[in-house]
N, C-alpha and C positions, 0 to 999 in steps of 0.2 A: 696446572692451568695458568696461562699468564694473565697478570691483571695489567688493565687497563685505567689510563687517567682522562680525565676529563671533565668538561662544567657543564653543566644544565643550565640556562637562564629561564626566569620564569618572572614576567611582567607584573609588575606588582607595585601599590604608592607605598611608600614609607611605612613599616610594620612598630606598632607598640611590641613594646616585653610582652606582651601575654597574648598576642600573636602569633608573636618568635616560637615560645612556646608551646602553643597549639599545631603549628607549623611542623616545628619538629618531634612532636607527639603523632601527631599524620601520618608523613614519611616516614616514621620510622617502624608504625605498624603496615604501612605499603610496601616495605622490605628495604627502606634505603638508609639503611644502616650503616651503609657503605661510605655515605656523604656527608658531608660538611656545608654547615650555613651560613652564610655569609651576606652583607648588603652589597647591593652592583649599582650600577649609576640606571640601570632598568630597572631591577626591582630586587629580586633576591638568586641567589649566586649558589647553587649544588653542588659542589665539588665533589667526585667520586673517585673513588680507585676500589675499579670492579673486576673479579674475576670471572673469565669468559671465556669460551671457545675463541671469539674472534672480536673485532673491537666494534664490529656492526653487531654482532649480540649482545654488549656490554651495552654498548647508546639501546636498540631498540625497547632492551628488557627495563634499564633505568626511564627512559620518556614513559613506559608502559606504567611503572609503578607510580611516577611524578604525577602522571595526567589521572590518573585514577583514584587521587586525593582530590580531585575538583580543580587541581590547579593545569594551567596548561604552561606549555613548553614554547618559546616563542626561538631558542637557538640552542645548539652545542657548537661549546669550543671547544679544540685539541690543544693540548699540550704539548710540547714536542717530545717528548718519548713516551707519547701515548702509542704508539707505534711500533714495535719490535723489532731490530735489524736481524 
């Protein structure tokens, strides 16, 4: 199964450590296990590299896990070899 790259943004002000934290205690029982967390000039930054059927399964299933922790999803970016030649 190919894995796919890409960011999740998710709006958010400025996070304490024990946010962070809790933040990644969330997701990571929401299954994104897969991600990395990072600060973005919006709020907080998911990087993923997910393995998928296709790379509209990889985003649909990650938005599904992000937003089902309370938090919501306000963009994905690609990567550029998020994509397969």
């Amino acid at each position: 199964m190919p894995e796919f790259r890409f960011t999740v943004i998710v709006p958010r002000p400025p996070m304490t450590h024990e946010e962070i934290l809790d933040a990644t205690d969330a997701l990571g029982s929401a299954g994104c296990t897969d991600a990395s967390i990072r600060g973005h000039a919006d709020g907080m930054e998911l990087l993923f590299e997910r393995a998928a059927e296709s790379l509209q399964a990889a985003i649909s299933s990650a938005i599904s896990e992000v937003e089902g922790t309370g938090y919501r999803v306000s963009k994905v970016e690609l990567q550029r070899e998020a994509i397969p030649t």
